[in-house]
C-alpha positions in Angstrom: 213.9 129.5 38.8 217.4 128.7 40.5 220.8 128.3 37.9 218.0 128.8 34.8 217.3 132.5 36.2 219.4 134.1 32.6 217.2 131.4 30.5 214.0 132.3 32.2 214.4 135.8 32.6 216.0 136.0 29.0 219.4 137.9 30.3 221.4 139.0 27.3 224.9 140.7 27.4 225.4 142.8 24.0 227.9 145.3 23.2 231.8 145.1 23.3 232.9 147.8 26.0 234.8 147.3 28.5 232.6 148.1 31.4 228.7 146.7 32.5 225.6 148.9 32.2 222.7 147.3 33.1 219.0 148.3 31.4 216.1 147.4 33.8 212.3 148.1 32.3 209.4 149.2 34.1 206.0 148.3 35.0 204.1 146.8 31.8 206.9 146.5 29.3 210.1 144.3 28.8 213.4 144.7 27.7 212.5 145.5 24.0 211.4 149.0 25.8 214.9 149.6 25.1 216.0 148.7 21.6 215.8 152.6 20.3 218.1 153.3 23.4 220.8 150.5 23.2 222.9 151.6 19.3 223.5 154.6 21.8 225.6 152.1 24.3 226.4 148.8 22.9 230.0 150.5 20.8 230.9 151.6 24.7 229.8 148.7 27.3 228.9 145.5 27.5 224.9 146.2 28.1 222.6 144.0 30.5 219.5 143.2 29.3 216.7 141.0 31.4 213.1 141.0 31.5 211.5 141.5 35.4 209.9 137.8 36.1 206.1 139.9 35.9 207.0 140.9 32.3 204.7 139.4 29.8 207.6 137.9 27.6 208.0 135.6 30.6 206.5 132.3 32.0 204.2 133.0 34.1 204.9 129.9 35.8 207.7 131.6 37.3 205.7 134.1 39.2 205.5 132.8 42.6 202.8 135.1 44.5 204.2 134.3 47.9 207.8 135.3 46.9 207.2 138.5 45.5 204.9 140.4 47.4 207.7 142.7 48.1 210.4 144.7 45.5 212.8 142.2 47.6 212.1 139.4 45.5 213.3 141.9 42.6 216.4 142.1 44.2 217.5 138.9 44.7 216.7 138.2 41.2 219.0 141.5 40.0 221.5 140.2 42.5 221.3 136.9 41.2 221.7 137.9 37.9 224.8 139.8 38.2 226.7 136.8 40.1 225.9 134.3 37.9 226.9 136.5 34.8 230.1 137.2 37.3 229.6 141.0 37.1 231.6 142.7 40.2 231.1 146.5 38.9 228.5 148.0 36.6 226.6 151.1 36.2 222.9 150.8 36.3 219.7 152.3 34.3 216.2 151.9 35.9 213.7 152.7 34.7 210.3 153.0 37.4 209.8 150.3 39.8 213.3 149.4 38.3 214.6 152.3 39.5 213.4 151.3 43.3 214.9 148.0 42.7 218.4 149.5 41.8 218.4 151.3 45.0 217.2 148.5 47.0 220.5 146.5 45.6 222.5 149.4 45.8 222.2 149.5 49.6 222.6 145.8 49.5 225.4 145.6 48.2 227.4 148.9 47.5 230.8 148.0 46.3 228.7 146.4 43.0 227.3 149.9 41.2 229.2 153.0 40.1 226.0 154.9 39.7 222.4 154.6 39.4 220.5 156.3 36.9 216.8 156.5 37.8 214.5 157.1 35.6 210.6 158.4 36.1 211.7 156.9 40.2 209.4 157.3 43.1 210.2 156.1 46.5 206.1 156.3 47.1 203.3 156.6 44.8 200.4 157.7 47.8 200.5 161.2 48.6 201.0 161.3 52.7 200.9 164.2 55.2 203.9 166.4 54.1 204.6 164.2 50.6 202.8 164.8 47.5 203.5 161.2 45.4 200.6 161.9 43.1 198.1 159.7 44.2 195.3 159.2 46.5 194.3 155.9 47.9 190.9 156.0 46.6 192.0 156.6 43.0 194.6 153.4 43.0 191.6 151.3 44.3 189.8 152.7 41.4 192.2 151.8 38.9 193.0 148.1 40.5 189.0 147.5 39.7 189.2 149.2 36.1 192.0 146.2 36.2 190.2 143.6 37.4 186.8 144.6 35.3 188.3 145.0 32.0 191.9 144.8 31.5 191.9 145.3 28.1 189.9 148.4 28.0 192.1 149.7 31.0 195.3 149.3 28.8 193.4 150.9 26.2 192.9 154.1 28.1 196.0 153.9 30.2 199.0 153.7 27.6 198.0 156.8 26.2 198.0 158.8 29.7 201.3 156.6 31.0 203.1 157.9 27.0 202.2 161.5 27.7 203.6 162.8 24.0 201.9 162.3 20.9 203.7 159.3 19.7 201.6 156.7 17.8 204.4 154.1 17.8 205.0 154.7 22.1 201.3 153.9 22.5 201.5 151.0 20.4 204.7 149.4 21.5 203.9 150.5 25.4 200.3 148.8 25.0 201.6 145.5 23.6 203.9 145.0 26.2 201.2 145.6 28.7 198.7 143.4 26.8 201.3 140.8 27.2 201.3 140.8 30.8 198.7 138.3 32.6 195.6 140.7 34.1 196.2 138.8 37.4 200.2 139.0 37.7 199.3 142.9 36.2 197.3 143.9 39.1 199.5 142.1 41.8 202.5 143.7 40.6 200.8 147.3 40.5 199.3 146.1 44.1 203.3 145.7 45.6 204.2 148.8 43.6 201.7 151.2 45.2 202.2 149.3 48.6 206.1 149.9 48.2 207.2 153.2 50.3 211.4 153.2 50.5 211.4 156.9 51.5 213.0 155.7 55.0 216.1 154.0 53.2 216.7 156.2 50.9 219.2 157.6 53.2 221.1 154.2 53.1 222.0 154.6 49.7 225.6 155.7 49.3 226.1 155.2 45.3 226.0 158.4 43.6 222.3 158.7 41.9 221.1 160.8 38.8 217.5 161.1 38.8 216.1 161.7 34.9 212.6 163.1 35.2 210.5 164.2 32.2 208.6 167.7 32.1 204.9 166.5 32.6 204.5 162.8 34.0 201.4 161.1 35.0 202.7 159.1 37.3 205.6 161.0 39.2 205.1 165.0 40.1 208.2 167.2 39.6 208.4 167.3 43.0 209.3 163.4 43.9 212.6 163.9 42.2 213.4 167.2 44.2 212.4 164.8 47.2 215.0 162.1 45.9 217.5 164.4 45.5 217.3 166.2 49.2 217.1 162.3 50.5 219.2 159.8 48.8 222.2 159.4 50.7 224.8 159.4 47.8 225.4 162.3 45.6 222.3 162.8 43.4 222.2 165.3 40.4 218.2 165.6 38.8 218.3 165.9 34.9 214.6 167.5 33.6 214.1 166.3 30.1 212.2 168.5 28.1 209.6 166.0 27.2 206.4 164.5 28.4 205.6 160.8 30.0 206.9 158.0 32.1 208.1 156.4 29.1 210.7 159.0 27.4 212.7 155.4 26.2 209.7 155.0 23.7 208.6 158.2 23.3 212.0 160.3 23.2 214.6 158.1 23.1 217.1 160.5 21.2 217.0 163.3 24.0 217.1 160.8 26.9 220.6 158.8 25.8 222.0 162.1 25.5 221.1 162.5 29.0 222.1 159.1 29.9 225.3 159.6 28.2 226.2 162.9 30.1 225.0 161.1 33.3 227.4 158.1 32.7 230.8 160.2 31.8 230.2 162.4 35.1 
């Protein structure tokens, strides 16, 4: 990718405040997952937009397996971003494996973030000894060969679990984007993800964290952000939304800017 990175990842800078925010999506959507969220932000700051290279909106030539078999790949790409756009402070939105990503950089390179604002975040997705994260090995391997049989029918019966609230237009918008996605770059990326476990760093971070969880989410128990918020290293406040899903962006985007807004000002 090298110097193309903001062509090839589609970076866009919109808005006309004085300072940065960046918006980085999740697994299986891009950065139109956050078009009901941004009228909220662009009068205030100068919003970051970028798809992750696994989106479906991107090349898929650019998705080198060997690279990014790790969220460190991620990093770089974040951290690449932000130099070449010559961004020295910013705040920073994440949403799921984005959220890991943003406190991957953070620890990287501290002085760059004024806050990270994680949202539906899970340093591991495997349940372990004394850590409930939800999942049991047998039921990811389950899922990866749902993937690899059928990906269509998998999307089919995993948007409306991953939406959580009866919202019709969520389901839609969450299924094209995960539609878009190649089945092979999908399962990879869900591989790295479910690999990932960052609950030994978390520690390292020193940026002060809001964690945004939603009532009910399929993929992150209640409990993962009271586990973020007695580990991350910064100061961390946890804001419950009164809603269900890992997608409140699509499903309640209303009630989550007012959250992100009240995070922000802090």
């Amino acid at each position: 990718m090298g110097n193309n990175i903001l062509d090839a990842l589609h970076v866009q800078v919109v808005g006309s405040g004085q300072r940065f925010l960046v918006f980085a999506h999740g697994f299986g959507t891009d950065q139109s997952a956050w078009q009901r969220i941004l009228p909220f932000f662009v009068p205030h700051y100068r919003v970051v937009l970028y798809d992750l290279v696994c989106a479906g909106s991107v090349n898929p030539d650019h998705f080198d397996y060997r690279r990014y078999t790790t969220l460190d790949a991620y990093v770089d790409d974040l951290l690449t971003i932000l130099d070449e756009l010559g961004i020295e402070r910013c705040a920073y939105v994440g949403h799921s494996v984005s959220a890991m990503i943003g406190i991957l950089a953070a620890i990287r390179r501290p002085e760059l973030f004024t806050k990270l604002i994680l949202i539906g975040a899970s340093p591991r997705f495997l349940n372990d000894r004394d850590y409930h994260g939800g999942f049991e090995q047998e039921e990811i391997e389950k899922v990866f060969s749902a993937m690899e049989a059928n990906y269509e029918a998998w999307v089919k019966g995993y948007a409306p679990l991953a939406v959580g609230a009866d919202v019709p237009a969520a389901v839609r918008e969450f299924s094209r984007t995960l539609f878009n996605m190649r089945p092979d770059i999908s399962l990879f990326v869900c591989r790295t993800v479910f690999n990932s476990d960052l609950r030994g760093v978390l520690g390292l971070v020193r940026v002060p964290c809001c964690v945004i969880q939603t009532a009910k989410d399929v993929s992150v128990p209640a409990s993962v952000a009271a586990y973020l918020k007695s580990h991350l290293g910064g100061m961390t406040t946890v804001e419950m939304l009164n809603t269900e899903g890992h997608l409140p962006h699509l499903s309640a985007p209303s009630p989550l800017a007012r959250v992100l807004q009240r995070a922000l000002s802090r």
